[in-house]
N, C-alpha and C positions, 0 to 999 in steps of 0.2 A: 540558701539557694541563690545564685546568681544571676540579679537579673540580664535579661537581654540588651545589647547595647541597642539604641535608636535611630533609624534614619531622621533625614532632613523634617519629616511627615510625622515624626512622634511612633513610627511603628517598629513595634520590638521584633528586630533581627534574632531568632533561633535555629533556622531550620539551614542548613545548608546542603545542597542538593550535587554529588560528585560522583563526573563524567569517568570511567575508567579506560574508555576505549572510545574511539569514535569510529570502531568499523563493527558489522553488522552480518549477522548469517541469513539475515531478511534485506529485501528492499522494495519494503511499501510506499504504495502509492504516493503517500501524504506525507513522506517521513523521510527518501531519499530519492534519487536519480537513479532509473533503469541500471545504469552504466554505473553504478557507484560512485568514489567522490577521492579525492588523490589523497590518501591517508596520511598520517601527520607522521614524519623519521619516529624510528624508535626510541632513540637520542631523547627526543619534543619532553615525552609521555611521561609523568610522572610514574614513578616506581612506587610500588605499598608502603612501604617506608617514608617518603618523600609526603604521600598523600597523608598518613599519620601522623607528622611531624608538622603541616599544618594543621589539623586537626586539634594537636594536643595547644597549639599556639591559640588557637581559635573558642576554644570550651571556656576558657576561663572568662572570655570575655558576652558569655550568656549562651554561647549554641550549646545546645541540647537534643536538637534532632538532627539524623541524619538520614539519604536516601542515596541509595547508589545507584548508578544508570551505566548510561553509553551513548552511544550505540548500544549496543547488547553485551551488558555487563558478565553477562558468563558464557563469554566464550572466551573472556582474558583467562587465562590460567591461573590456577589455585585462590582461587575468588574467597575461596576461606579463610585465607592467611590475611584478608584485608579486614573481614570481620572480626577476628581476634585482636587487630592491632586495633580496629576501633574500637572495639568493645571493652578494653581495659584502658580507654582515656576518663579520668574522673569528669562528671557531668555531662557526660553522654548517657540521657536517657531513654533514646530508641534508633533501633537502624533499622531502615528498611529497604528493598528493594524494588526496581522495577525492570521487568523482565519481557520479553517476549514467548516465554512460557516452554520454549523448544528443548532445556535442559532440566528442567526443574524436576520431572521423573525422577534420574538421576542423582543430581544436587541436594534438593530439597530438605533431605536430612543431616545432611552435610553441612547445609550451611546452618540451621537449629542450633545444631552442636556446638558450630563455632561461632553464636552470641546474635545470629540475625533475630528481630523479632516476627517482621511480618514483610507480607509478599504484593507489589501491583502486578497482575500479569494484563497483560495487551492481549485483546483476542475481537477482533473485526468480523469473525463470521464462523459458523459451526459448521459447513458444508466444508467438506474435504476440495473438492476441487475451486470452490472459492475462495476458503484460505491460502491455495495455490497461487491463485490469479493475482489475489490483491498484494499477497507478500512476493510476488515473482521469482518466488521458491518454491519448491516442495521439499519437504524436511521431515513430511509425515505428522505433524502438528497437528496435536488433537487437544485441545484446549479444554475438556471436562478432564480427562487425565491429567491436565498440570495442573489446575485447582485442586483435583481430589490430592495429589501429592503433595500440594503445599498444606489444605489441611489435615492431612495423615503425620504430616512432621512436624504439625504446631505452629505453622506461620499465620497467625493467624490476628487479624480477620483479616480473610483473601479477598480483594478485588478485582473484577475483571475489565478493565478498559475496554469499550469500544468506540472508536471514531466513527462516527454515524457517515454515510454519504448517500446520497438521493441518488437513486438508479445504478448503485453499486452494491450495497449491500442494508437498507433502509427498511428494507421486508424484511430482515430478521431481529427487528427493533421488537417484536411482542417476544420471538423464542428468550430472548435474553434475560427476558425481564422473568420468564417464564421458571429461569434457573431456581428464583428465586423465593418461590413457590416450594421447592423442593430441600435445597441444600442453606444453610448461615452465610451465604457469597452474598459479596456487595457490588451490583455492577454498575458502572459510571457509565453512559454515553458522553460523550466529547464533541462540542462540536469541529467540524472539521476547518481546519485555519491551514488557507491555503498561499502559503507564504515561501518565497527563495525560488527556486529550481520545480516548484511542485504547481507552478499555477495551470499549470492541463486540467486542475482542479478547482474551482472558482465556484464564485457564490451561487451558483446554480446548486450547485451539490452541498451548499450547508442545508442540513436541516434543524430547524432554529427548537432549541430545548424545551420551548412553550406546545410544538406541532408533538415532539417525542411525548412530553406527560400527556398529551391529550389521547393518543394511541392507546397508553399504557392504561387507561380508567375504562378502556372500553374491553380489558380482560376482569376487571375487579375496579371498585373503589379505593385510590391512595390516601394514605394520612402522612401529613409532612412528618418530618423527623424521622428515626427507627436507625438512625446510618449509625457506622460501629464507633463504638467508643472510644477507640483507637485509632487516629491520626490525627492530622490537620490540614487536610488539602482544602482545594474552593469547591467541593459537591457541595450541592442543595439535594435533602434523602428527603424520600419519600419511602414507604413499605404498603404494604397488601397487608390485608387483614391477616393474622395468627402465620404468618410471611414469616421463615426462621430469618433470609435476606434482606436487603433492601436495594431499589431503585436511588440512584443518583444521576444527575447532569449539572456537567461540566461547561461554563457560557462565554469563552473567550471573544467571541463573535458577536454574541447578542446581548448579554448581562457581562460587564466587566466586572470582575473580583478586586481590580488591583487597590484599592484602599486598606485593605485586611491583608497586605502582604508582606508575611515574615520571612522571604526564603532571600539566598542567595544563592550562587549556582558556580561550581568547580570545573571547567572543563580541563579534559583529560590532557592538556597540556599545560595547566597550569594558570588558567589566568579565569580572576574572579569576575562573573559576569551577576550585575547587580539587577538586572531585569533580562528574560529571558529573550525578549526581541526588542531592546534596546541596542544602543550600539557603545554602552560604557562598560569597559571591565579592565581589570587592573592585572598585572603580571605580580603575581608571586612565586613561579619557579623558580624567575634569575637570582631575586633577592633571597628567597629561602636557599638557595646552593651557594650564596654566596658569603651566607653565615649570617643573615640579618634577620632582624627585630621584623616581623611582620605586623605587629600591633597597629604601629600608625597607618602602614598604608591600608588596612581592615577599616579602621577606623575613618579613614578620609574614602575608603568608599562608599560605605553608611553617608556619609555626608551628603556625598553626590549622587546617590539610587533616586533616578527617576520617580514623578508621580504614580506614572502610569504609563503601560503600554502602549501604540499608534500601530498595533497591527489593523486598525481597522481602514488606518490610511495605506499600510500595506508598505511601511515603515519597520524594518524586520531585522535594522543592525546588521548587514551585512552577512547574513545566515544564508548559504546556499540550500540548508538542509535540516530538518528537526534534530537528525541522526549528530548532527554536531556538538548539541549543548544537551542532550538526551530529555528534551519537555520539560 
């Protein structure tokens, strides 16, 4: 097995994290601008093919995991055809997705078939009209139906993302946790990092992952651990007693992850971003269309990835928008 090549910090690079779209059939609070965001030529975007062909470049020298995003990865058309081209590169041993949960009805068996393993869905609130509000959509999003779809089709273990926000939706921090009581769903709170175009949202509205666990013990007593065996994100689990789920949070705000960090991150035009709110990322679509060796420039960005993130100085690499480099 191959190991992972090493940044600057000695931490092994596997996980690569690619952008397929950067436009969205949502526009949440935390995540984009009301008015959306002037979308990148069609020209820009790498094609499934294009995305594959750095992919196959990229395995050999240790990645093993993949995630697919966006903006909102399935609304790009035939999102399957991208699974299968990843799915048959030798040393790719997991792909996953992360979703806003509005197609996976649908989808869901769809993509199983064609080589996905498991699902993140994003889901901020269980109330119909305030998943309206906060996505500034309505799409009909009913987010126990796209869990139960994801695990009907085998995507499994499903995750449910929410971004916690004080006076937005912070009272539905016990329902959530609530799921998990009932159904094998792992749900993550996040805290809310309010960065680019989205600061109407600011540290009033983080609630800090120490004030969520403290909530969550006042339904039951947690025991650290129980989180699924499968992935490798930065949750800290926690589970309820004979819990088939578990509780997780997410601490970009108040507990930094970034020493434990093996990802790098593809956006949907092509250019390798080596921390997600840094401001270093390398162009691999000119040189990969131009018939070249992408190894060294992989490798000299490994070299150059950041220690650590400065979203706390509010240091955000020039991101207008989460929706840009898909979290």
């Amino acid at each position: 097995m191959t190991e992972p090549l090493r940044d600057q910090f000695g931490r092994g690079i596997e996980y690569l994290r690619i952008s397929v779209t950067d436009r969205c059939n949502f526009r949440c609070l935390y995540c984009m601008p009301a008015a959306g965001l002037e979308w990148l030529p069609k020209q820009d975007i790498l094609s499934y093919e294009e995305i594959a062909a750095i992919v196959r470049q990229l395995a050999p020298l240790g990645l093993k995991r993949l995630r697919i995003t966006g903006g909102e990865p399935t609304i790009r058309p035939n999102l399957s055809a991208l699974v299968r081209m990843l799915r048959a590169i030798p040393g790719i041993e997991d792909i996953a997705l992360s979703t806003n949960g509005v197609k996976l009805p649908e989808l869901a068996a769809e993509l199983k078939a064609a080589g996905l393993d498991r699902v993140n869905l994003s889901a901020d609130s269980l109330r119909p009209d305030r998943i309206a509000a906060i996505a500034r959509r309505n799409l009909g999003f009913d987010p126990i139906r796209a869990a139960q779809a994801a695990e009907e089709a085998g995507l499994e273990p499903v995750k449910i993302n929410m971004v916690v926000m004080r006076g937005i939706n912070d009272d539905e921090v016990e329902d959530f946790a609530r799921l998990t009581l009932e159904h094998p769903w792992h749900v993550r709170y996040i805290e809310l990092m309010p960065v680019g175009e989205m600061r109407a949202l600011e540290w009033s509205h983080v609630v800090p992952s120490d004030e969520i666990l403290a909530r969550l013990t006042a339904i039951a007593p947690l025991s650290p651990g129980g989180g699924p065996a499968k992935g490798n994100g930065p949750a800290a689990y926690y589970r309820f007693d004979s819990a088939p789920g578990s509780v997780g949070v997410i601490t970009p705000m108040t507990h930094t992850y970034c020493g434990s960090c093996n990802r790098v991150r593809l956006t949907a035009d092509g250019r390798l971003r080596t921390c997600l709110y840094g401001d270093h990322e390398v162009n691999l679509r000119d040189p990969l269309r131009a018939g070249a060796d992408l190894t060294p420039l992989y490798v000299q960005a490994l070299a150059e990835k950041p220690k650590e993130h400065h979203l706390l100085q509010l240091q955000v690499g020039g991101l207008k928008a989460l929706s840009q480099v898909g979290g």
